[in-house]
C-alpha positions in Angstrom: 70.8 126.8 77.5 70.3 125.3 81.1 72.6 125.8 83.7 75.8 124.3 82.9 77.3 121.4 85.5 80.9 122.2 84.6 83.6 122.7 87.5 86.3 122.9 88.3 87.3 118.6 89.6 85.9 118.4 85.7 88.6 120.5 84.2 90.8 118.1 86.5 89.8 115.4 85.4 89.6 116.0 81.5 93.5 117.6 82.1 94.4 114.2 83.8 93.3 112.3 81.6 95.3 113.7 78.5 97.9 113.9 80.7 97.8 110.0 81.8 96.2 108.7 78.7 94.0 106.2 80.6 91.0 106.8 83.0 92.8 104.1 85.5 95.7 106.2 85.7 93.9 109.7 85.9 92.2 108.1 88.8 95.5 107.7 90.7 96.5 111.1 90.3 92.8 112.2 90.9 93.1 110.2 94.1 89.3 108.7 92.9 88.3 105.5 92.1 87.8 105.0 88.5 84.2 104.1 88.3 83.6 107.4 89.8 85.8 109.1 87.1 83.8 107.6 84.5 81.1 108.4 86.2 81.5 112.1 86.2 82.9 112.1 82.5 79.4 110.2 81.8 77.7 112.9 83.9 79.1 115.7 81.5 78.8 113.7 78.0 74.7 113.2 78.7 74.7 116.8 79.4 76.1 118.2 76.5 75.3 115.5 74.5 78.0 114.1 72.7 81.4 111.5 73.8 84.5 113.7 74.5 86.8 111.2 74.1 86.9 107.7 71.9 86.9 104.8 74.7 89.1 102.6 72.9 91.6 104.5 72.1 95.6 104.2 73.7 96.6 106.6 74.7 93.1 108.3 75.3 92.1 110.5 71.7 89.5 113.4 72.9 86.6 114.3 70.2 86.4 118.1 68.9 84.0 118.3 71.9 86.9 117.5 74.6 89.6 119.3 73.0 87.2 122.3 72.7 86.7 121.6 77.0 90.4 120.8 77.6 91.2 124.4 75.7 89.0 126.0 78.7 90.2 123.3 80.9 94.0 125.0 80.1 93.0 128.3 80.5 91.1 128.3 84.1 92.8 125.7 85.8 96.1 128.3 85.1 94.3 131.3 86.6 93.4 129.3 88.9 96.8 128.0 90.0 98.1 131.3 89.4 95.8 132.8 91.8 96.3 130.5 94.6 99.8 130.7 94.5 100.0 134.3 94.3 97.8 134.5 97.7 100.3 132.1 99.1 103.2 134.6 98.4 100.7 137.2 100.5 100.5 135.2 103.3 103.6 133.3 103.7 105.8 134.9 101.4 107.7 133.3 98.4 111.7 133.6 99.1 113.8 131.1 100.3 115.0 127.7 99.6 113.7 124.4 98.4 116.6 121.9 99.0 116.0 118.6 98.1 118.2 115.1 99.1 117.7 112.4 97.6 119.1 108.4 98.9 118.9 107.0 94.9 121.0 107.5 92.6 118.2 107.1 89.3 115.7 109.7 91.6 117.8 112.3 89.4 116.2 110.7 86.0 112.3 112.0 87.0 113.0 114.7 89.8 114.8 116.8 87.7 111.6 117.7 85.2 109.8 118.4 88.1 112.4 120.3 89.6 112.2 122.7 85.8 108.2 122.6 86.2 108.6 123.9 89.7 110.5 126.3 89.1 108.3 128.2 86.7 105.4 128.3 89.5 108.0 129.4 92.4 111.1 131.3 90.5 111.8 133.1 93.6 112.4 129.9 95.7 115.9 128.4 95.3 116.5 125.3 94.5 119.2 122.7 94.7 119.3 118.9 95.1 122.4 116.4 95.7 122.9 112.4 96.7 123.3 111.9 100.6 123.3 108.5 102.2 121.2 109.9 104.8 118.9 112.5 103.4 116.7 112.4 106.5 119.0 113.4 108.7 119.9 116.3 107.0 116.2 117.4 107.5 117.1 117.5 111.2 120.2 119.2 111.0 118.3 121.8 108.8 120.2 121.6 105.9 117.7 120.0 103.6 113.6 120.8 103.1 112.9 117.4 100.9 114.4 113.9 101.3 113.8 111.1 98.5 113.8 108.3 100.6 112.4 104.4 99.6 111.0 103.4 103.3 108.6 106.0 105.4 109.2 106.1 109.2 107.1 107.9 110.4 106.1 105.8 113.3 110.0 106.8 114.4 110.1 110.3 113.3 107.6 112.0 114.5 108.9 115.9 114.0 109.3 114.5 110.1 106.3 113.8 107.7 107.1 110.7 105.1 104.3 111.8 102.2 104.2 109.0 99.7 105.0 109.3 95.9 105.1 106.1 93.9 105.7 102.5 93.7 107.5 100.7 90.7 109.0 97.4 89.9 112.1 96.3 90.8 113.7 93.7 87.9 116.8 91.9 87.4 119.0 92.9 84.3 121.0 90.0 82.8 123.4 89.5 79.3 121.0 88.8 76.6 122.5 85.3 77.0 121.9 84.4 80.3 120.8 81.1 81.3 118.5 82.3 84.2 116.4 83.9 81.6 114.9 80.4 81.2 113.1 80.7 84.7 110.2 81.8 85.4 111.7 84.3 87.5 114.6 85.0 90.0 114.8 83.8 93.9 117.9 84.7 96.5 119.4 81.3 95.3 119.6 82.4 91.8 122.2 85.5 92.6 124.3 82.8 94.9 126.9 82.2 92.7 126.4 85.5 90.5 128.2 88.9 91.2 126.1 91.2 91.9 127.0 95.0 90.6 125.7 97.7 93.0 125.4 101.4 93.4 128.5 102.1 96.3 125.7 102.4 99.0 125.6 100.7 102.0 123.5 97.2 102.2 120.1 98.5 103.8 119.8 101.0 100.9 119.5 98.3 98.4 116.1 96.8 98.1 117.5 93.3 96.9 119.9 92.9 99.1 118.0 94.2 102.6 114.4 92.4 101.4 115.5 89.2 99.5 119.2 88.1 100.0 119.7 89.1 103.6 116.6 87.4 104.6 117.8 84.1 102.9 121.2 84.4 103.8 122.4 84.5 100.3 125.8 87.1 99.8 127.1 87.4 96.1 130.1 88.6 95.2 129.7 92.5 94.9 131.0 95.0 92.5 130.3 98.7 92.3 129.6 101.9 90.2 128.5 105.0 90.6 126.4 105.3 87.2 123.3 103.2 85.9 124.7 103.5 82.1 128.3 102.0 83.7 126.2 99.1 85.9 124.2 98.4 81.9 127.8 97.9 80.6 129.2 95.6 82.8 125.8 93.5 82.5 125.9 93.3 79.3 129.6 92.6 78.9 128.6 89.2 81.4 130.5 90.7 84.2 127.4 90.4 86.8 124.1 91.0 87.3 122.1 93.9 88.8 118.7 95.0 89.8 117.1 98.5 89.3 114.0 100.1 89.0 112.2 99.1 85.6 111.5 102.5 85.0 115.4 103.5 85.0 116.2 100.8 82.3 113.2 100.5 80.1 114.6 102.1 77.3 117.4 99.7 77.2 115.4 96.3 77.5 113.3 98.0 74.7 116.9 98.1 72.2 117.5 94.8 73.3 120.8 96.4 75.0 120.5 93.7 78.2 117.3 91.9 79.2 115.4 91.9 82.5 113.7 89.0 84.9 111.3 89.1 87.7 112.0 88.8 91.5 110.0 86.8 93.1 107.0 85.6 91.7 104.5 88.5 92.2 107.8 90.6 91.5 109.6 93.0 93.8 108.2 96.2 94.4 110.0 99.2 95.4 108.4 102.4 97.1 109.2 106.3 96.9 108.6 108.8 99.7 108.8 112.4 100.0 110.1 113.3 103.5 109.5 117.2 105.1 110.0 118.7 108.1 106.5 118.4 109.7 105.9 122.0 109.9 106.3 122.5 106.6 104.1 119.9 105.5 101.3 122.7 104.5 103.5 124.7 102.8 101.9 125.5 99.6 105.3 125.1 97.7 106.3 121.8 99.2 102.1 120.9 98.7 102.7 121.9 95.0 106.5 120.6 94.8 105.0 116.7 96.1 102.3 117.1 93.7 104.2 117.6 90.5 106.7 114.9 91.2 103.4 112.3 91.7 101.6 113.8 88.7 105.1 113.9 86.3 106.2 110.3 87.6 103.0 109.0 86.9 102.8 110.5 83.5 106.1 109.9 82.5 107.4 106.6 84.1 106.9 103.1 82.6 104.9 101.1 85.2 104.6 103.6 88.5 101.7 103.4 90.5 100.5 106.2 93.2 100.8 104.8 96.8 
């Protein structure tokens, strides 16, 4: 048998890829463009001579031939992680705490499965999370290793890192009945004489408000809660309108439970960063820590895309 090409960015990508279910998507996690990742995957088929996965398929269906290379895939890239991370504990050591603060209130939907994943890799780390208002300035007063935050500022910050995690759309969710479901999709005049119903944070937390009524000088009448579920409720009982990420509410547009529209016309996007004390920006454990919560998001969430 000649030399075999296998390594390890294959086992990657062949892991990716079940994980995504589409090459596009393994090639944001892969951080490759996705002619190269076909590329490669074309590479390994002409050498072993056969397809490891059907092309067609949604999500992606691996032949005997990639299931039988994912199984390997499984097994080394573990040892693997394993290994790295126990040299990691040699030279930096493992104890300590990994507290994360987040600005969003639906962060707590995807960061808690990657706070469980985490946890496997680093038990000895501990780890806690809560909502702040102002998660970054926790990181100066020491009191936080992670903040969720949805703008980076690094350009003002420079003893703080801003390491980006994901974009996502931001919709509007209206009663079933609403007559602005008609249009072709929402402007600032269209919440004018709405009431809008808000997490209790201040203004230049809320992506709406700060990047499309401000700007237009458009201020609705405002209502408040404290949980997504509750904000659902009043929409759909035709007590206001709201906007929030699609991937927080896609389950409910999907029972018909309220329905969404589009800000803007190329739609309003909204942006996730991981911010860390620079120092501990090479940390293996907040290196690992970023990448599951960018691999999990992308996996999990309805219409994310890596920035």
């Amino acid at each position: 048998m000649p030399q075999s090409p296998l390594e390890l960015r294959h086992l990657k990508t062949l892991r990716a890829l079940r994980e995504t279910g589409n090459l596009s998507r393994a090639a944001q996690v892969l951080n490759v463009t996705q002619s190269a990742l076909s590329h490669q995957l074309k590479g390994l088929e002409s050498h072993y001579g056969t397809e490891l996965f059907e092309r067609k398929s949604s999500p992606v269906q691996f032949t005997a031939a990639g299931q039988r290379l994912l199984r390997l895939a499984d097994v080394v890239l573990q040892h693997v992680d394993d290994g790295e991370r126990d040299v990691a504990r040699l030279v930096e050591g493992a104890a300590g705490s990994l507290r994360i603060a987040v600005e969003c209130h639906t962060c707590f939907d995807w960061l808690m499965p990657a706070m469980d994943a985490f946890r496997t890799r680093w038990p000895d780390l501990d780890i806690v999370s809560g909502f702040h208002a102002d998660p970054v300035g926790l990181l100066h007063q020491g009191k936080a290793e992670v903040a969720i935050v949805s703008e980076s500022a690094e350009s003002e910050e420079s003893n703080v890192a801003f390491l980006p995690l994901f974009g996502f759309e931001i919709v509007a969710i209206l009663p079933n009945d609403h007559a602005l479901l008609s249009r072709p999709h929402l402007t600032a005049r269209h919440f004018a004489n709405q009431t809008l119903i808000t997490y209790p944070v201040p203004d230049e937390m809320l992506d709406l408000v700060r990047r499309v009524l401000a700007p237009a000088g458009v201020a609705p009448a405002r209502r408040t809660t404290e949980l997504t579920v509750a904000m659902l409720q009043l929409v759909a009982s035709g007590r206001g309108l709201a906007a929030l990420p699609l991937w927080a509410v896609k389950s409910y547009l999907d029972r018909g439970y309220v329905a969404s529209q589009r800000i803007g016309a190329h739609g309003l996007t909204g942006r996730l960063y991981a911010a860390v004390p620079a120092p501990l920006r090479e940390r293996p454990y907040v290196a690992e820590f970023v990448r599951l919560m960018r691999e999990m998001s992308l996996a999990t969430l309805p219409g994310v895309t890596l920035l």
